[in-house]
Short mmCIF file of the C-alpha atoms (twelve columns), coordinates in Angstrom:
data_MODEL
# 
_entry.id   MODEL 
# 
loop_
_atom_site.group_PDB 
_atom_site.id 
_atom_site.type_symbol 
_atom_site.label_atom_id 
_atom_site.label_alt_id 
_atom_site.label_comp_id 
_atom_site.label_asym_id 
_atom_site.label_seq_id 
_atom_site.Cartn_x 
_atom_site.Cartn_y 
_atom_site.Cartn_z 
_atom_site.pdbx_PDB_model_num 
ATOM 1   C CA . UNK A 1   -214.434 -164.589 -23.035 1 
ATOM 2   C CA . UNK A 2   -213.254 -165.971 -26.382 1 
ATOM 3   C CA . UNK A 3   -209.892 -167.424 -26.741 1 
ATOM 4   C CA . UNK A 4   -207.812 -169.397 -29.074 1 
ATOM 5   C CA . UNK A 5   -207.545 -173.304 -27.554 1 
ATOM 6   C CA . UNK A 6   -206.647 -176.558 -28.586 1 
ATOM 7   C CA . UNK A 7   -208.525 -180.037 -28.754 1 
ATOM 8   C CA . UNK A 8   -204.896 -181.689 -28.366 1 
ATOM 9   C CA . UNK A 9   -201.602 -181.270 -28.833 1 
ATOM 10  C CA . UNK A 10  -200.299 -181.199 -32.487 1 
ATOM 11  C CA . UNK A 11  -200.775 -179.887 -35.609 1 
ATOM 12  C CA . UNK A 12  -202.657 -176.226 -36.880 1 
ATOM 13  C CA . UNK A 13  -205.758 -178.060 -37.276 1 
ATOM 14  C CA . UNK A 14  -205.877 -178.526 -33.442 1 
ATOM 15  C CA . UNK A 15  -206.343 -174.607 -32.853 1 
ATOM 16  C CA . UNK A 16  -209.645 -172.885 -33.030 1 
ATOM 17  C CA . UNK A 17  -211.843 -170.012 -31.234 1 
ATOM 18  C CA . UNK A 18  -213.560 -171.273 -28.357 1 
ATOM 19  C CA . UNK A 19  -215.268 -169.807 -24.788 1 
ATOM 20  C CA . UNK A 20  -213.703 -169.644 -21.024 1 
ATOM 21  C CA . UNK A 21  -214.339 -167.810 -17.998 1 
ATOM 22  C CA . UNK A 22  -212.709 -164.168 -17.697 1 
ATOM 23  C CA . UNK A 23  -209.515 -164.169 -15.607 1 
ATOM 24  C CA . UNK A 24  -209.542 -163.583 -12.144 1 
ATOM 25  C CA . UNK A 25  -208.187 -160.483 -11.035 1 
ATOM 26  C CA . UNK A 26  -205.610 -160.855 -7.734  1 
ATOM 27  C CA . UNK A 27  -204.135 -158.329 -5.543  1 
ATOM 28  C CA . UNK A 28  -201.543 -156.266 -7.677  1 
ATOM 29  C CA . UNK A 29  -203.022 -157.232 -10.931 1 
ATOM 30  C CA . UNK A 30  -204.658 -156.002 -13.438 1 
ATOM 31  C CA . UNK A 31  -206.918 -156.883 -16.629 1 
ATOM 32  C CA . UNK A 32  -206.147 -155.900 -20.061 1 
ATOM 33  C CA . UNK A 33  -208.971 -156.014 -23.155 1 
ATOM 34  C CA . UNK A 34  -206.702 -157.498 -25.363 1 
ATOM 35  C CA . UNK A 35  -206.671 -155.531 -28.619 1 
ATOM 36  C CA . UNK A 36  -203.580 -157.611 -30.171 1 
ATOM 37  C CA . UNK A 37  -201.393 -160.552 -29.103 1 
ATOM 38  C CA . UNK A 38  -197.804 -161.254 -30.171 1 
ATOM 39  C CA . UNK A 39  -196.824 -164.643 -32.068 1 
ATOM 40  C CA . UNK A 40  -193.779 -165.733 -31.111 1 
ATOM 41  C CA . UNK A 41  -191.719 -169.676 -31.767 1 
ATOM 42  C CA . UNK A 42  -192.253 -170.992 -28.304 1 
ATOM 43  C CA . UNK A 43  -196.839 -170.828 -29.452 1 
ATOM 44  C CA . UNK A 44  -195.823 -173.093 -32.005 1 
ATOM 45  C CA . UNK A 45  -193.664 -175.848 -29.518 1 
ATOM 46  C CA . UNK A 46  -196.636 -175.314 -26.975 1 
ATOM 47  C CA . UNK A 47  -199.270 -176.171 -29.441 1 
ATOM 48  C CA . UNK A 48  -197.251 -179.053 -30.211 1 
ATOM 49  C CA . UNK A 49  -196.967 -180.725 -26.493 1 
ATOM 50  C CA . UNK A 50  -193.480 -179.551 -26.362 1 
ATOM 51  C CA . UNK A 51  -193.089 -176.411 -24.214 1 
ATOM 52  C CA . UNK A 52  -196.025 -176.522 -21.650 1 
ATOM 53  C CA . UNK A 53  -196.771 -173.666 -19.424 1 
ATOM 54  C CA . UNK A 54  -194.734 -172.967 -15.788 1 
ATOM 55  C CA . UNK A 55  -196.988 -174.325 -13.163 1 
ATOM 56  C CA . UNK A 56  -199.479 -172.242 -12.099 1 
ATOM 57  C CA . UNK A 57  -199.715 -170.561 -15.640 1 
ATOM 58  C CA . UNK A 58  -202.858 -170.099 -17.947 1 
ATOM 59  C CA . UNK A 59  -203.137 -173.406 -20.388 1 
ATOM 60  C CA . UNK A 60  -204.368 -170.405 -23.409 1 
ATOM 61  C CA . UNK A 61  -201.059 -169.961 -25.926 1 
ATOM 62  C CA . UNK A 62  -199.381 -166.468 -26.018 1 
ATOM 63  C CA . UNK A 63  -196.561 -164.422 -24.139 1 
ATOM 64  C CA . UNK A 64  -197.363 -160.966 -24.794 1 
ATOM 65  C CA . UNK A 65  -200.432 -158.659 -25.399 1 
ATOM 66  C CA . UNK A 66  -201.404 -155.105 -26.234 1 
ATOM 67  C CA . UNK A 67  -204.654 -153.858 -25.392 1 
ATOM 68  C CA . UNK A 68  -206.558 -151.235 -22.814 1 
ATOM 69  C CA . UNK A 69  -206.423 -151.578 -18.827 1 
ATOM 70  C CA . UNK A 70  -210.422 -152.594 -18.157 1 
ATOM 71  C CA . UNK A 71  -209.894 -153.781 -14.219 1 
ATOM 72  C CA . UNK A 72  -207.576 -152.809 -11.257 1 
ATOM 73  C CA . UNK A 73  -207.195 -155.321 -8.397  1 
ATOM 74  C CA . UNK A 74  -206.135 -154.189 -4.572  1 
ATOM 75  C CA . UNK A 75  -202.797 -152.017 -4.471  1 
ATOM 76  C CA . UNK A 76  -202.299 -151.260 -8.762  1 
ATOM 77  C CA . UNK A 77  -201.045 -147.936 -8.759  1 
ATOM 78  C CA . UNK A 78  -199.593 -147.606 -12.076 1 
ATOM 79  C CA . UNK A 79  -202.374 -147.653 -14.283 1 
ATOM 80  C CA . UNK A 80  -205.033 -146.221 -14.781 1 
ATOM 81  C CA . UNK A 81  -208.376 -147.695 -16.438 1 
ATOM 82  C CA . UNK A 82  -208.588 -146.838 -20.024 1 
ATOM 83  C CA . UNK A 83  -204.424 -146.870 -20.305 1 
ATOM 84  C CA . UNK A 84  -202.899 -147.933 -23.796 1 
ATOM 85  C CA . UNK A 85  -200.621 -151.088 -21.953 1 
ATOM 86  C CA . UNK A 86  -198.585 -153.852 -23.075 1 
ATOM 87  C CA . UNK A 87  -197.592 -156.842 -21.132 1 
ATOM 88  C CA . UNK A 88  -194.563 -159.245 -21.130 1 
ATOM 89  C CA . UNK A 89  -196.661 -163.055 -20.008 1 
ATOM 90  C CA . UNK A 90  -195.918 -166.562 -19.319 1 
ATOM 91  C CA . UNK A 91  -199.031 -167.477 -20.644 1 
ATOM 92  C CA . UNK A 92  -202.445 -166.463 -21.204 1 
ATOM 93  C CA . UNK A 93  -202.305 -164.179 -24.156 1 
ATOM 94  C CA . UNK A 94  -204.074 -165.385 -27.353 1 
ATOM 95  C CA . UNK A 95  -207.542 -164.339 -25.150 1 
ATOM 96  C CA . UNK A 96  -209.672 -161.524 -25.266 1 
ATOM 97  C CA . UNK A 97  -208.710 -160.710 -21.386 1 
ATOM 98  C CA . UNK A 98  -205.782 -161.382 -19.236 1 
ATOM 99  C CA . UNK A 99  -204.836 -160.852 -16.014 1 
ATOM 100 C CA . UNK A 100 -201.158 -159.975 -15.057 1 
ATOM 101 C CA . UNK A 101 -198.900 -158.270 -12.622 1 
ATOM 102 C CA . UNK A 102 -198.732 -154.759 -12.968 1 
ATOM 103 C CA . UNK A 103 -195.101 -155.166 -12.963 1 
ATOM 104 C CA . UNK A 104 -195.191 -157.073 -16.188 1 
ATOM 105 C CA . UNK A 105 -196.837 -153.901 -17.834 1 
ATOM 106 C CA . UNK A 106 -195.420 -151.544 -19.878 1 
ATOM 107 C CA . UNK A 107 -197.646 -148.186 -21.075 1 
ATOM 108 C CA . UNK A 108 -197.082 -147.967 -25.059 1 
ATOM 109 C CA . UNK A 109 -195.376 -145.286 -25.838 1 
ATOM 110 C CA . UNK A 110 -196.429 -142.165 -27.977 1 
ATOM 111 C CA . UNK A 111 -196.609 -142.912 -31.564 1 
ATOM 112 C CA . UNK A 112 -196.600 -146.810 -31.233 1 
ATOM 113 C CA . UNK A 113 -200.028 -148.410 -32.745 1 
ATOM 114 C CA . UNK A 114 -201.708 -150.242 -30.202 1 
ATOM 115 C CA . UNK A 115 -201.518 -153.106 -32.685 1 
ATOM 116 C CA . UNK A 116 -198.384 -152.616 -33.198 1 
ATOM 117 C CA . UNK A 117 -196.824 -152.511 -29.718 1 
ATOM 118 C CA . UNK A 118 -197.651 -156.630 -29.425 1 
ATOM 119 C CA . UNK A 119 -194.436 -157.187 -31.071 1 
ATOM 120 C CA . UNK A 120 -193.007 -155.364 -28.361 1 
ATOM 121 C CA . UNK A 121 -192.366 -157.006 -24.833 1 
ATOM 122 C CA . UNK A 122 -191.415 -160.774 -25.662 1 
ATOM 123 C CA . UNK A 123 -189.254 -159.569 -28.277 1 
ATOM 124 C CA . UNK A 124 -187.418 -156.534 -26.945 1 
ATOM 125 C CA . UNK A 125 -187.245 -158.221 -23.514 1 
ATOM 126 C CA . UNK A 126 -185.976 -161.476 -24.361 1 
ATOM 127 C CA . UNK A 127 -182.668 -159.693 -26.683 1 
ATOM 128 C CA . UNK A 128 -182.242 -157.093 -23.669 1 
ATOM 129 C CA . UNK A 129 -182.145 -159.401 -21.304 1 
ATOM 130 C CA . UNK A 130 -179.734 -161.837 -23.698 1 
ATOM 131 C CA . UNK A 131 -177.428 -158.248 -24.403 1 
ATOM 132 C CA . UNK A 132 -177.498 -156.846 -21.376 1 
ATOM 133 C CA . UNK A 133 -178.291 -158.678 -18.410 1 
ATOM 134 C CA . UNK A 134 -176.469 -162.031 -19.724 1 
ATOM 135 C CA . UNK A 135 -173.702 -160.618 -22.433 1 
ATOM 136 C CA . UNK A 136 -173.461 -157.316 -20.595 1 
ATOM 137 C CA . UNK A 137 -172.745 -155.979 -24.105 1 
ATOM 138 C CA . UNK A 138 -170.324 -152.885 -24.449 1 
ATOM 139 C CA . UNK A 139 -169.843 -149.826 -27.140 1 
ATOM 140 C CA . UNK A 140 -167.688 -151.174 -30.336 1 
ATOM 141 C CA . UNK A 141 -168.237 -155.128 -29.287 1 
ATOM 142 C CA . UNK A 142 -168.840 -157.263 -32.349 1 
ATOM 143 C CA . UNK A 143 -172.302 -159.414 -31.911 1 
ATOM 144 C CA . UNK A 144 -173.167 -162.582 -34.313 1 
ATOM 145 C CA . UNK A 145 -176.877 -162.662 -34.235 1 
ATOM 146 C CA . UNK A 146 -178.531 -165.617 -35.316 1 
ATOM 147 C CA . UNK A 147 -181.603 -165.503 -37.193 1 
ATOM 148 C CA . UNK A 148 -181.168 -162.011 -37.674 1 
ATOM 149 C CA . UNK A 149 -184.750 -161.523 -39.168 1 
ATOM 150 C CA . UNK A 150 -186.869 -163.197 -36.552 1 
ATOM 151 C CA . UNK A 151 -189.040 -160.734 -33.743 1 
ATOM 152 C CA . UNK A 152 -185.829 -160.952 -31.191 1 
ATOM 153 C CA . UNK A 153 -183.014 -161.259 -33.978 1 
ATOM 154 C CA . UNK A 154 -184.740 -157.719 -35.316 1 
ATOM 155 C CA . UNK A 155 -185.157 -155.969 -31.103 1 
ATOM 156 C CA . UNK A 156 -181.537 -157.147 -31.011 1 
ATOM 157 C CA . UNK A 157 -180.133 -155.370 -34.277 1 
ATOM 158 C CA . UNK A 158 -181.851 -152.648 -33.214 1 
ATOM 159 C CA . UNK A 159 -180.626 -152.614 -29.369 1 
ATOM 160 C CA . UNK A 160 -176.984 -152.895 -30.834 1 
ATOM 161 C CA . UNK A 161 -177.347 -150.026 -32.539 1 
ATOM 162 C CA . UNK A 162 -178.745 -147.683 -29.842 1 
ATOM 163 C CA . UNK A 163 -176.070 -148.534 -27.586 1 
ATOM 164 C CA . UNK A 164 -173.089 -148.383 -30.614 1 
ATOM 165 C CA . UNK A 165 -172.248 -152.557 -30.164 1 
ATOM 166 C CA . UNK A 166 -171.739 -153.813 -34.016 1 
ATOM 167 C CA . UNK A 167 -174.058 -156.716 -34.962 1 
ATOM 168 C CA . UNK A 168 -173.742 -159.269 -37.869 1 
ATOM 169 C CA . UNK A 169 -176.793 -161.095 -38.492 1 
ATOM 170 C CA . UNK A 170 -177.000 -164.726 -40.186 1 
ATOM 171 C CA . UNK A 171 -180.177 -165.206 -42.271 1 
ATOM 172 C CA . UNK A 172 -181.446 -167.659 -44.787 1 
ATOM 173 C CA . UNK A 173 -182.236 -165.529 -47.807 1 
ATOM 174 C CA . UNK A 174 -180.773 -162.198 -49.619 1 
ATOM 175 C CA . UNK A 175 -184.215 -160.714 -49.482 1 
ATOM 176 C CA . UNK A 176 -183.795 -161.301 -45.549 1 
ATOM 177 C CA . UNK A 177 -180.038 -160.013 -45.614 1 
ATOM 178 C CA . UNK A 178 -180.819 -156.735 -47.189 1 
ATOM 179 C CA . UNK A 179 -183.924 -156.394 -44.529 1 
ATOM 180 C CA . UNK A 180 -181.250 -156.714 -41.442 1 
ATOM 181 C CA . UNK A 181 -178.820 -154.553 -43.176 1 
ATOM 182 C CA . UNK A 182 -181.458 -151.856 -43.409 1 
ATOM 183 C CA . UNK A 183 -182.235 -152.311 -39.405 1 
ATOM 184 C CA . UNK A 184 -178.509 -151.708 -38.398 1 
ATOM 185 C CA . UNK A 185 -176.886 -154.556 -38.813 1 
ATOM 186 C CA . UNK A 186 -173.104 -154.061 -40.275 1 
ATOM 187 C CA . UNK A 187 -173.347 -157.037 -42.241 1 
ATOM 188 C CA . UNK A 188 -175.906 -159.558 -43.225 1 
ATOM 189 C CA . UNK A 189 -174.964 -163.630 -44.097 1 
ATOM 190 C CA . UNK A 190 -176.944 -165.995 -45.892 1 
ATOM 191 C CA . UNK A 191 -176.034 -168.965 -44.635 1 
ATOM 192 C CA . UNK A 192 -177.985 -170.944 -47.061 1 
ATOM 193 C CA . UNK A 193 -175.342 -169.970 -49.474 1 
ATOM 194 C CA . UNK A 194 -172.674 -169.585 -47.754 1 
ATOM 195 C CA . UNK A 195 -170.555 -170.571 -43.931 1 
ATOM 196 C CA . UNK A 196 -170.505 -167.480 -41.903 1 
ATOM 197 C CA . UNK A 197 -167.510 -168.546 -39.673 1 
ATOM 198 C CA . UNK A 198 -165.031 -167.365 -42.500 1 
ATOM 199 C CA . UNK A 199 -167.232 -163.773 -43.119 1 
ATOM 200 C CA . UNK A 200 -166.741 -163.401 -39.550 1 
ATOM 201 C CA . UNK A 201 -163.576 -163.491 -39.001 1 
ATOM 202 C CA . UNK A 202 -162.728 -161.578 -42.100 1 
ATOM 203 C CA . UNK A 203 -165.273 -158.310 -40.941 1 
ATOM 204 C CA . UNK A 204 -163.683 -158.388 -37.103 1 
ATOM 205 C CA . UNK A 205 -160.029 -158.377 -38.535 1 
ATOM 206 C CA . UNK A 206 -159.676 -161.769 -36.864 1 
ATOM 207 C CA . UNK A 207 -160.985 -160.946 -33.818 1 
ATOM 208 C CA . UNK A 208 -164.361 -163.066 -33.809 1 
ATOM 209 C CA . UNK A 209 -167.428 -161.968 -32.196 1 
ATOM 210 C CA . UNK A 210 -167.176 -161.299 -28.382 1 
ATOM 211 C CA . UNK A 211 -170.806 -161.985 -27.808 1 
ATOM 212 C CA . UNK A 212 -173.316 -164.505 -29.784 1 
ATOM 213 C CA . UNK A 213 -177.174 -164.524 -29.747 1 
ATOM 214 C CA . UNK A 214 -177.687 -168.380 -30.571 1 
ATOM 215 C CA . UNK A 215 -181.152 -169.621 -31.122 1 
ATOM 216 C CA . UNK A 216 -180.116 -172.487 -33.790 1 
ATOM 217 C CA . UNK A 217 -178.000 -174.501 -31.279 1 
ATOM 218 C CA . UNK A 218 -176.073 -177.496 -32.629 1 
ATOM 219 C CA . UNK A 219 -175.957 -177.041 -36.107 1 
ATOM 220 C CA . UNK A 220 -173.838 -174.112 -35.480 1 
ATOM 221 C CA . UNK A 221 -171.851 -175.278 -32.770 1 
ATOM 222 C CA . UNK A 222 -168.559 -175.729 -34.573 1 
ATOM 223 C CA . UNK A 223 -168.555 -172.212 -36.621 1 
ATOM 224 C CA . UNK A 224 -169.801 -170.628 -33.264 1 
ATOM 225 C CA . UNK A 225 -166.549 -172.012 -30.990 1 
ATOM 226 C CA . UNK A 226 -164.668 -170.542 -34.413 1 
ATOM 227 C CA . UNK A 227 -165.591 -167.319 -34.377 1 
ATOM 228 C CA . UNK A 228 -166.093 -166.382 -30.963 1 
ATOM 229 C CA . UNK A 229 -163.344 -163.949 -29.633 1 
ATOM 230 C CA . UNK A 230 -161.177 -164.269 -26.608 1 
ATOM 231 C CA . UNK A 231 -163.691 -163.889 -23.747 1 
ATOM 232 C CA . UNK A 232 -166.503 -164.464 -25.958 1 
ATOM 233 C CA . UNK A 233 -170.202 -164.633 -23.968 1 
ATOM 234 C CA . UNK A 234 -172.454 -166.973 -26.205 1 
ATOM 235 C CA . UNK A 235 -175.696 -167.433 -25.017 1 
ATOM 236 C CA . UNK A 236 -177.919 -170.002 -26.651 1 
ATOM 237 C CA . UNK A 237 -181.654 -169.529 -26.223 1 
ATOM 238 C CA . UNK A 238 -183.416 -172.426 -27.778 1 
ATOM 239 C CA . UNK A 239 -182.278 -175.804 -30.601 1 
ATOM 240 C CA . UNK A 240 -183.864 -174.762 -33.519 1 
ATOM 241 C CA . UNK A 241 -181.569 -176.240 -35.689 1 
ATOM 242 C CA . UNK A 242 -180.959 -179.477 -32.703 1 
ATOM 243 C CA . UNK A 243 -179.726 -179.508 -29.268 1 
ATOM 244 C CA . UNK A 244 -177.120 -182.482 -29.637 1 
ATOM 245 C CA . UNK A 245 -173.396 -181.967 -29.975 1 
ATOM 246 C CA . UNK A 246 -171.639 -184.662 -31.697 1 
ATOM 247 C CA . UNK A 247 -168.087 -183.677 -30.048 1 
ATOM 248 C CA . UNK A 248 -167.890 -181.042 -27.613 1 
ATOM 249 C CA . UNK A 249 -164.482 -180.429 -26.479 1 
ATOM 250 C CA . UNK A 250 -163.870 -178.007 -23.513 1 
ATOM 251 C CA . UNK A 251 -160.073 -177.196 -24.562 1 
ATOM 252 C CA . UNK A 252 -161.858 -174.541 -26.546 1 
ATOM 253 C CA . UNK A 253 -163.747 -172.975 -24.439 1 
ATOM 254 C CA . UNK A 254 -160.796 -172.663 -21.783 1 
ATOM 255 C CA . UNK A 255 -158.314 -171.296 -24.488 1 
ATOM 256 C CA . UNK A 256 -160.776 -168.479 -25.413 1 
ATOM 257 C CA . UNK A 257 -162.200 -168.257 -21.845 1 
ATOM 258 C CA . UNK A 258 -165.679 -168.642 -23.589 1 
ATOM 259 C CA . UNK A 259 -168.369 -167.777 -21.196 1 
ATOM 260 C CA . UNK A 260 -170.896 -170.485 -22.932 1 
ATOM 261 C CA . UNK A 261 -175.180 -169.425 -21.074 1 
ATOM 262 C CA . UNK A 262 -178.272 -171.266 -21.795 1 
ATOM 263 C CA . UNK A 263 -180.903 -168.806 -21.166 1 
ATOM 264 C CA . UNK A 264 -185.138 -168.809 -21.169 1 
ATOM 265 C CA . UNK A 265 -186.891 -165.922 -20.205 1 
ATOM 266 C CA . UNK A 266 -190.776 -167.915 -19.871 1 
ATOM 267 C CA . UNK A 267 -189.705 -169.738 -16.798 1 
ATOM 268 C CA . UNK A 268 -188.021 -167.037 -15.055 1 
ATOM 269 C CA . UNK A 269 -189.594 -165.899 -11.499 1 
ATOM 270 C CA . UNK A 270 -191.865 -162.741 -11.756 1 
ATOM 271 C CA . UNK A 271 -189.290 -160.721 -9.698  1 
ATOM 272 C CA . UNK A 272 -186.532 -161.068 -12.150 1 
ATOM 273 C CA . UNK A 273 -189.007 -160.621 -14.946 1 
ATOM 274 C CA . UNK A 274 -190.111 -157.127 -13.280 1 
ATOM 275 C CA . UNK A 275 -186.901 -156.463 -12.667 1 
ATOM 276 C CA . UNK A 276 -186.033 -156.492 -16.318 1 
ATOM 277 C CA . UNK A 277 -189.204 -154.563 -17.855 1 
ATOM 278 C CA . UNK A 278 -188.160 -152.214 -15.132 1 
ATOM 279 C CA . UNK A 279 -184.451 -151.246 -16.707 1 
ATOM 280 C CA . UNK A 280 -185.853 -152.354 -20.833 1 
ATOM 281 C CA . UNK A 281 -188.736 -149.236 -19.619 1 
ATOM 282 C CA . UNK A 282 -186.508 -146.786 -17.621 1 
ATOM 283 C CA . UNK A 283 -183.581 -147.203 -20.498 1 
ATOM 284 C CA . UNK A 284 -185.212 -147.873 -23.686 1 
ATOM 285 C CA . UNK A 285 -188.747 -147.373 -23.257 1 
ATOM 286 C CA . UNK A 286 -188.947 -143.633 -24.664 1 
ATOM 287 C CA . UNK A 287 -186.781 -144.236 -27.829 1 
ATOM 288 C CA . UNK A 288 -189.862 -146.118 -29.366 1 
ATOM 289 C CA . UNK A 289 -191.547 -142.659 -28.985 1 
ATOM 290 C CA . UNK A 290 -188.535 -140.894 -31.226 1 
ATOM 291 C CA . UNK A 291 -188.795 -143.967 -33.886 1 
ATOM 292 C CA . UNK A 292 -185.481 -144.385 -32.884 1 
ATOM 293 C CA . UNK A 293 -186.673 -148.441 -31.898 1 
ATOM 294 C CA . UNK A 294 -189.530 -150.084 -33.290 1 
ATOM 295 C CA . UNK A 295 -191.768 -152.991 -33.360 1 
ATOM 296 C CA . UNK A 296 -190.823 -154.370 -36.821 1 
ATOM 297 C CA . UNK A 297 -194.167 -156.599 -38.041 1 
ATOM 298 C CA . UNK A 298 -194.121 -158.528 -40.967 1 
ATOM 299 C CA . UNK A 299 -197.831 -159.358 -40.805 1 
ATOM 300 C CA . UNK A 300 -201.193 -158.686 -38.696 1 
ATOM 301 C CA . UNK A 301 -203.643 -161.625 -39.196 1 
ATOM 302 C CA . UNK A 302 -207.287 -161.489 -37.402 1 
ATOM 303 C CA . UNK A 303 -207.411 -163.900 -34.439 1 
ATOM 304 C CA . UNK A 304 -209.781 -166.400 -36.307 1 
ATOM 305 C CA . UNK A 305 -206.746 -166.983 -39.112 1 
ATOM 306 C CA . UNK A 306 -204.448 -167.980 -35.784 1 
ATOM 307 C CA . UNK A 307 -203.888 -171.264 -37.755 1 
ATOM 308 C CA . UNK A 308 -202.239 -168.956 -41.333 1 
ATOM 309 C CA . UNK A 309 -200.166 -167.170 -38.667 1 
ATOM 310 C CA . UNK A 310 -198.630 -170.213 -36.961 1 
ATOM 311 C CA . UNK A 311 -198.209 -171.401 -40.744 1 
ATOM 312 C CA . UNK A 312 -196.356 -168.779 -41.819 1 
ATOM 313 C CA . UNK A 313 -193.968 -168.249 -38.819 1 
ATOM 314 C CA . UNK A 314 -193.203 -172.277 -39.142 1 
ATOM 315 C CA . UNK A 315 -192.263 -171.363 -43.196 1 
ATOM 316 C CA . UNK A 316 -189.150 -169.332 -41.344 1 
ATOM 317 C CA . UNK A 317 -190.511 -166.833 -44.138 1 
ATOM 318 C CA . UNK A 318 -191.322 -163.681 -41.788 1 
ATOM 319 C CA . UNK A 319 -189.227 -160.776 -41.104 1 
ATOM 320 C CA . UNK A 320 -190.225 -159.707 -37.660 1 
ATOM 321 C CA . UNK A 321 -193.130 -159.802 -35.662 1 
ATOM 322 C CA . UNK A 322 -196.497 -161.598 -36.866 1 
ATOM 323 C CA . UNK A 323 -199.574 -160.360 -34.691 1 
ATOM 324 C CA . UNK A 324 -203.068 -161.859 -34.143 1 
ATOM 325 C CA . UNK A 325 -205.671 -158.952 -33.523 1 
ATOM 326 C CA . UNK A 326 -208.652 -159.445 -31.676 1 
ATOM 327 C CA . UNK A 327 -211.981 -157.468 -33.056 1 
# 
């Protein structure tokens, strides 16, 4: 099969379109003829050297995939060959095949382009787990979400508004803050031009935010502790903007009771992860079939521009999902 590898860690340059075996298929997986595969920040860190895959996981770039069911091993029941499937992976996916638990699968709903429906499970997964397993998130909470216009800042505007939780997303343009705005999000922040804490505070009447989705890290660390509200549950899920805290004093955290979570979903055991596309498909599955959620996509590139596509998501200019589709 083809598949998009890398002569070495590094740079774009190291990508390109080379040959491997097919997957094997085990007991209680099946194989999927990839028709798309999701881009998503932690490709970019593994193509670098600096996320490798869980042990035991395929060395091939990628964490989710849309595409037909073309095998069944021993004891799949849910599928059929020939179903429209997406699948939430901890590796494997920028490949024309991959196998995976068929408790890792998802069918795509009615209505969703196959393309499409790779923005889906690493996306929608990660912010339910963060807003709902994690934050258990309630109707009328305030939620800061950080990097409101990435693929899980967009699933989580979106998941805030089907449950009635009010988000306020931080961005780094005003083409980006009118983009969140028009997903659901109360209010919108460039924090190029501006410090959000302040905003915050002044839209929650004081109050503060009681949860925060925080993929920047330390460079937000002091506004964060500002504006999160008595019982706050902050859950940080990677450094982009750097991982060490020059002062970190816990007097703050035990005033407010701040319930403070680091939180990956890649490394996770595959009965926890089938345990959450379980409840994301039972609860929130069929609402992509009303348009009431969607996949948003910014861009679909062809798999042989893989290189444009990790270039574009490392410009921090996309709004959404970018997705590499296989011929």
């Amino acid at each position: 099969m083809k598949a998009i590898l890398t002569h070495a860690p590094g740079g774009r340059e190291q990508l390109y379109l080379g040959e491997l075996p097919s997957p094997s298929m085990f007991k209680h997986e099946l194989v999927i003829k990839v028709r798309a595969s999701g881009v998503n920040r932690a490709d970019i860190l593994q193509r670098q050297g600096k996320y490798p895959p869980p042990e035991g996981v395929s060395p091939i770039i990628g964490l989710e995939v849309s595409g037909h069911v073309q095998g069944l091993g021993e004891g799949c029941k849910r599928f059929k060959k020939g179903d429209r499937v997406m699948a939430l992976l901890a590796g494997g996916g920028y490949a024309e095949y991959v196998s995976v638990n068929e408790n890792l699968v998802m069918p795509v709903p009615k209505n969703v382009d196959l393309t499409d429906a790779a923005g889906i499970p690493e996306a929608f997964i990660t912010a339910y787990q963060i807003l709902f397993e994690i934050a258990k998130v309630k109707t009328q909470e305030w939620v800061l979400i950080h990097a409101g216009a990435s693929g899980v800042g967009t699933a989580a505007i979106q998941l805030c508004k089907a449950v009635g939780a009010k988000c306020i997303a931080t961005v780094r343009s005003n083409e980006k803050v009118e983009f969140c705005t028009s997903l659901g999000a109360e209010v919108a922040i460039n924090t190029d031009a501006t410090k959000f804490d302040r905003q915050v505070l002044e839209i929650t009447d004081g109050k503060g935010a009681d949860v925060v989705l925080d993929p920047v890290g330390a460079a937000y660390y002091e506004m964060n502790m500002a504006i999160a509200a008595l019982d706050c549950r902050w859950v940080v899920i990677a450094g982009l903007g750097g991982v060490k805290i020059h002062e970190f004093n816990l007097a703050k955290l035990l005033v407010k009771r701040v319930a403070l979570t680091g939180s990956t979903l890649r490394s996770r055991d595959r009965n926890y992860k089938s345990r959450l596309v379980k409840g994301f498909s039972d609860q929130l599955l069929s609402r992509f079939g009303t348009g009431e959620l969607q996949p948003i996509i910014d861009e679909v590139f062809d798999v042989h521009k893989v290189a444009t596509a990790h270039e574009y998501m490392e410009s921090n200019s996309n709004k959404g999902k970018l997705i590499l589709r296989w011929p």
